[in-house]
N, C-alpha and C positions, 0 to 999 in steps of 0.2 A: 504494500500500500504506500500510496505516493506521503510525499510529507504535506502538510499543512502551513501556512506561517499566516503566525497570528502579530499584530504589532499592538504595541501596549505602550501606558504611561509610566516608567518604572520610577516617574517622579512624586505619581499620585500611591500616597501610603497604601490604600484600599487597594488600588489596581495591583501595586506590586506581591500583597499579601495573597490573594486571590490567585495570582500565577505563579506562585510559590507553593500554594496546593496542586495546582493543576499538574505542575512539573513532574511531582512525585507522585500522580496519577496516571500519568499517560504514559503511553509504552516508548521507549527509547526511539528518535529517528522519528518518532510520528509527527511531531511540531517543531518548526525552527519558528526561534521566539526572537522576536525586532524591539530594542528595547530603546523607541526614539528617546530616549533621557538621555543616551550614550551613545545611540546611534543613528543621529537624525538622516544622516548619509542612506539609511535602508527605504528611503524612501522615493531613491532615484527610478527612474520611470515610472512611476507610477501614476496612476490619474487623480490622486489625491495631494493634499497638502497636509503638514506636518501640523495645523490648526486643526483641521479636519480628523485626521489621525487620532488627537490629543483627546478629541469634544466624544466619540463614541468608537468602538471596539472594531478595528477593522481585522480579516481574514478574508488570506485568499486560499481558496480549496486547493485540494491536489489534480483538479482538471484546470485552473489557473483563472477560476470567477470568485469577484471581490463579493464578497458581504461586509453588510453594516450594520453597528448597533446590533439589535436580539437576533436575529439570521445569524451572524457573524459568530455567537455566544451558541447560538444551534450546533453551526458544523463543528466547532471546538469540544460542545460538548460532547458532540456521538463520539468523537476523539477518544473520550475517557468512560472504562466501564462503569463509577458509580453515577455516573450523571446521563448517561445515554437515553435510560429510562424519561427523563426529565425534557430530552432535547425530542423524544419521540412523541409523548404526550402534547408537547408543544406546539410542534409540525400539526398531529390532527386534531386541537383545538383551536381555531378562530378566537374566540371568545378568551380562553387564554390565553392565550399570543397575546390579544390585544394590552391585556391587565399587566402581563408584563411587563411591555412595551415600554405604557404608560408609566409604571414603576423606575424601570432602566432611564426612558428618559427624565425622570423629575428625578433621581438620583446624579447623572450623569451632566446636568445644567448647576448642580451643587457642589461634585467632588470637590475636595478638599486640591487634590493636584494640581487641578486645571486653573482655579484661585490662584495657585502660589505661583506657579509657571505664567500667569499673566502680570503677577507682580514683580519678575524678575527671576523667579525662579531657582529660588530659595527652597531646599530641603528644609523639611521638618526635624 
């Protein structure tokens, strides 16, 4: 199975703790992880910008299609057996997807990272 690469905020406390589980979730080679905090350079060609990147959860599959936001947090999760469950329910509820969504984004217009990173970009 091809890898996935997921890019993340390793400047946002939250985001970095959260792919700290996922790491030691998922099978070796399965994800290469872009950690624009240290390596804004990973986001050469791509059709996003490193704002865009920061604001919600981007991944690109191993057929080489970008998701964003809760999609993005789908394919990562089938990634991992204890969360696969989670990313499948998800796919076939609408209605859930939706609540999520909603959730991710009013969490994701707040994190703490993206604050500091607009203030200059100052660790905690």
């Amino acid at each position: 199975m091809a890898a996935i690469t997921v890019y993340y905020d390793g400047l946002c406390p939250v985001c970095g703790r959260e792919v700290a589980i996922y790491r030691r979730l998922v099978a070796p080679g399965a994800v290469l992880w872009r950690d624009l905090a240290g390596e804004p350079s990973a986001l050469q060609g791509e059709p996003f910008g490193i704002e865009a990147a920061l604001t919600l959860l981007h991944v690109r599959d191993a057929n080489g299609e970008l998701h964003v936001g809760l999609p993005a947090h789908l394919v990562l999760w089938e990634r991992l057996p204890l969360l696969r469950w989670l990313a499948r329910g998800l796919r076939g509820s609408a209605c859930a997807r939706r609540l999520f969504e909603r959730f991710y984004l009013a969490f994701t217009a707040r994190r703490p990272g993206l604050r500091r990173r607009r203030e200059g970009g100052r660790r905690a």
